[in-house]
DRENTI-610659 format. One record per residue (C-alpha): residue number from 0; residue in one letter; chain; x, y, z. Coordinates in Angstrom, 2 decimals. Example, Ala and Ser with C-alpha at 12.3 -4.5 7.8 and 13.67 -1.06 7.14 Angstrom:
<node resi="0" resn="A" chain="A" x="12.30" y="-4.50" z="7.80"/>
<node resi="1" resn="S" chain="A" x="13.67" y="-1.06" z="7.14"/>
END
This chain:
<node resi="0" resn="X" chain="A" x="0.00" y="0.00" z="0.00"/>
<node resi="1" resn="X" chain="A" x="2.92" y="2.16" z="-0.78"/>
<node resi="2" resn="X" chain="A" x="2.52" y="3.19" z="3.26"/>
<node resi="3" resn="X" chain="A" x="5.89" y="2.82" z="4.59"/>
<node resi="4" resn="X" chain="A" x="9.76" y="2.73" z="3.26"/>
<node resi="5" resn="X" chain="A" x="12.02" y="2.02" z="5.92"/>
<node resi="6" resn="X" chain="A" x="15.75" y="2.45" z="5.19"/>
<node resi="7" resn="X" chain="A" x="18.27" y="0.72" z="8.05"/>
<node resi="8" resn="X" chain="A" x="21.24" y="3.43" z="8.44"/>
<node resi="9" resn="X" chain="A" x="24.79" y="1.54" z="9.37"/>
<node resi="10" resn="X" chain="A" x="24.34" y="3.28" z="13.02"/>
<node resi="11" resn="X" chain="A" x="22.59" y="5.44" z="15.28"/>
<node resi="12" resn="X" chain="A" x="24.84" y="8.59" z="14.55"/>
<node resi="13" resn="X" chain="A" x="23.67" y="8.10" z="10.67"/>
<node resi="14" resn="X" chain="A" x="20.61" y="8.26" z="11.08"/>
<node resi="15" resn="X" chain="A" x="20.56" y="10.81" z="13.81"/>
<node resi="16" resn="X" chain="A" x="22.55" y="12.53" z="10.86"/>
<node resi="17" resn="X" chain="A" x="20.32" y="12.62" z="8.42"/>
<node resi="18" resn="X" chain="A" x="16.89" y="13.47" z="10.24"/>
<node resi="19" resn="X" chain="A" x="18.44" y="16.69" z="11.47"/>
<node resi="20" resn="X" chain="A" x="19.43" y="17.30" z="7.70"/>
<node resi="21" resn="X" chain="A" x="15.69" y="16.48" z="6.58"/>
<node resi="22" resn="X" chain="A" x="14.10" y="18.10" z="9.21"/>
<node resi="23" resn="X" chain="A" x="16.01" y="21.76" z="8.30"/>
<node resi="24" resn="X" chain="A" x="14.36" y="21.32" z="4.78"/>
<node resi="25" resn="X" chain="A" x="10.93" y="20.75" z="6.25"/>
<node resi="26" resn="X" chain="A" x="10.87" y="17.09" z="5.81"/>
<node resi="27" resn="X" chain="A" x="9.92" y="14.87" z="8.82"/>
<node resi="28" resn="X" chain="A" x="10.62" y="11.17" z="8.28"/>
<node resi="29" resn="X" chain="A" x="9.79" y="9.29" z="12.01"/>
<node resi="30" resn="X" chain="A" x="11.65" y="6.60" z="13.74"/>
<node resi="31" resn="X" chain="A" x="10.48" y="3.19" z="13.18"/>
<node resi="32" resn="X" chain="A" x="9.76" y="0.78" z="15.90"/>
<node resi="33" resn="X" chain="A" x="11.58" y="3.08" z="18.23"/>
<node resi="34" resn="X" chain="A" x="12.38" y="2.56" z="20.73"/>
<node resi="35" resn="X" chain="A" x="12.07" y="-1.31" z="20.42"/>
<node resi="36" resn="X" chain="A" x="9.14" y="-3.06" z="21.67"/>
<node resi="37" resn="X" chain="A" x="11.12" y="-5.39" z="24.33"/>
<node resi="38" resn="X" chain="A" x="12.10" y="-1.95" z="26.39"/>
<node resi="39" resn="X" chain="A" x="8.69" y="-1.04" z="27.67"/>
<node resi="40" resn="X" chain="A" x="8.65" y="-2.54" z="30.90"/>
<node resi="41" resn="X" chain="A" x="5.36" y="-1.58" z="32.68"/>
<node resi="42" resn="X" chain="A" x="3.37" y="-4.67" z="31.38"/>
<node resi="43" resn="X" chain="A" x="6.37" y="-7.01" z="31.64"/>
<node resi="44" resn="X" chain="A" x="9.96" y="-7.39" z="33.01"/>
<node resi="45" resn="X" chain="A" x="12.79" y="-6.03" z="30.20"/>
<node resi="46" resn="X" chain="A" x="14.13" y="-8.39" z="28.59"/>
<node resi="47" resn="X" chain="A" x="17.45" y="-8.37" z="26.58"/>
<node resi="48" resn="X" chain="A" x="16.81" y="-8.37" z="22.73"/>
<node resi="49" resn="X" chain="A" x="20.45" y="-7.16" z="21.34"/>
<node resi="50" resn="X" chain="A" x="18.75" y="-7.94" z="17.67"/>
<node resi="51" resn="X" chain="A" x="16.00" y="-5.49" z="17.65"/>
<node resi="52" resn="X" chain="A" x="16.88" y="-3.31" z="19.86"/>
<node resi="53" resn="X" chain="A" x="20.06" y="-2.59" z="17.54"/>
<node resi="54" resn="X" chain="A" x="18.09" y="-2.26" z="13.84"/>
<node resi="55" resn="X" chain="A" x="15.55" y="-0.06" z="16.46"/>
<node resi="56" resn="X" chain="A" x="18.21" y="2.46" z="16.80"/>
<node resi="57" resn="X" chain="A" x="18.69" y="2.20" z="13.01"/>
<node resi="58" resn="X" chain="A" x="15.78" y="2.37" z="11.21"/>
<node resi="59" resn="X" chain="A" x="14.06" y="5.25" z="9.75"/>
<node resi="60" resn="X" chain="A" x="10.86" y="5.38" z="7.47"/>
<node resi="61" resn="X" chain="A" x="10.72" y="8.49" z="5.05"/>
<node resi="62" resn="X" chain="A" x="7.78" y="10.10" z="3.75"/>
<node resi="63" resn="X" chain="A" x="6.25" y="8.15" z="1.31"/>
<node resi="64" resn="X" chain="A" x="2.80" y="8.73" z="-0.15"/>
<node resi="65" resn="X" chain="A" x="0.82" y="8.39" z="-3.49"/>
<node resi="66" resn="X" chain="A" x="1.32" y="11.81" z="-4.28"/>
<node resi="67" resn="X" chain="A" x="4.69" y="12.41" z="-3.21"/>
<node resi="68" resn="X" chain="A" x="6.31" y="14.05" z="-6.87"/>
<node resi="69" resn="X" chain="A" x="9.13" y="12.19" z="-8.16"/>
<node resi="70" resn="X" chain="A" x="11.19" y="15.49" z="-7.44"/>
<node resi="71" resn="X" chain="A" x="10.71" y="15.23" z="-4.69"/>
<node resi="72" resn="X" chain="A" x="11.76" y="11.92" z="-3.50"/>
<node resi="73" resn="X" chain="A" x="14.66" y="12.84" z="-5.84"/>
<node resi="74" resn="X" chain="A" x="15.63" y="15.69" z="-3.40"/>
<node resi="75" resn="X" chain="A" x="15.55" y="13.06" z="-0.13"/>
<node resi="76" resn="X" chain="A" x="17.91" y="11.14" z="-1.90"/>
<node resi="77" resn="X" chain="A" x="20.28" y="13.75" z="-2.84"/>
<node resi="78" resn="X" chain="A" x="19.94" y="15.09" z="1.34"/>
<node resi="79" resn="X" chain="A" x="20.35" y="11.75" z="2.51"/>
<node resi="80" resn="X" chain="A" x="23.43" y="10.97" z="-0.01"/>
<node resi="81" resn="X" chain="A" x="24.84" y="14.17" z="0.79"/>
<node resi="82" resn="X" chain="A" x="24.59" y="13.78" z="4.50"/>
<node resi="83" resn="X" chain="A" x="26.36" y="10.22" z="4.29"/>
<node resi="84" resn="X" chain="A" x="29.09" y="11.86" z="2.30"/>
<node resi="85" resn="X" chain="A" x="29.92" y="14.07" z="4.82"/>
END
């Protein structure tokens, strides 16, 4: 349903990276399954998941939608490349 495209960053620091660098051109991508599931404790004890808890801290979704213009999903990829390059 063209809903979600998650892209998993090498680390943290990349990602953190490159949402600061979308967010200054008005583009708000979210965290996805952050923080992971495993570290809300009210309902039941923590429990160590090294696995998700690492692609957690990784893994962003961008805006995707049916009328998102193929300009500009060109320009995330150029701010996204550009902020890896750097």
């Amino acid at each position: 349903n063209y809903s979600y495209f998650p892209v998993l960053f090498a680390n943290e620091e990349q990602l953190l990276r490159v949402v600061e660098a979308l967010n200054a051109e008005n583009i708000y991508p979210r965290r996805y399954f952050y923080p992971s599931i495993n570290t809300f404790n009210r309902l039941f004890p923590y429990v160590s998941m090294p696995i998700s808890e690492d692609i957690a801290s990784r893994i962003l979704c961008l805006p995707l939608y049916y009328t998102l213009a193929m300009a500009d999903i060109d320009r995330i990829i150029d701010i996204i490349l550009k902020t890896l390059q750097k």
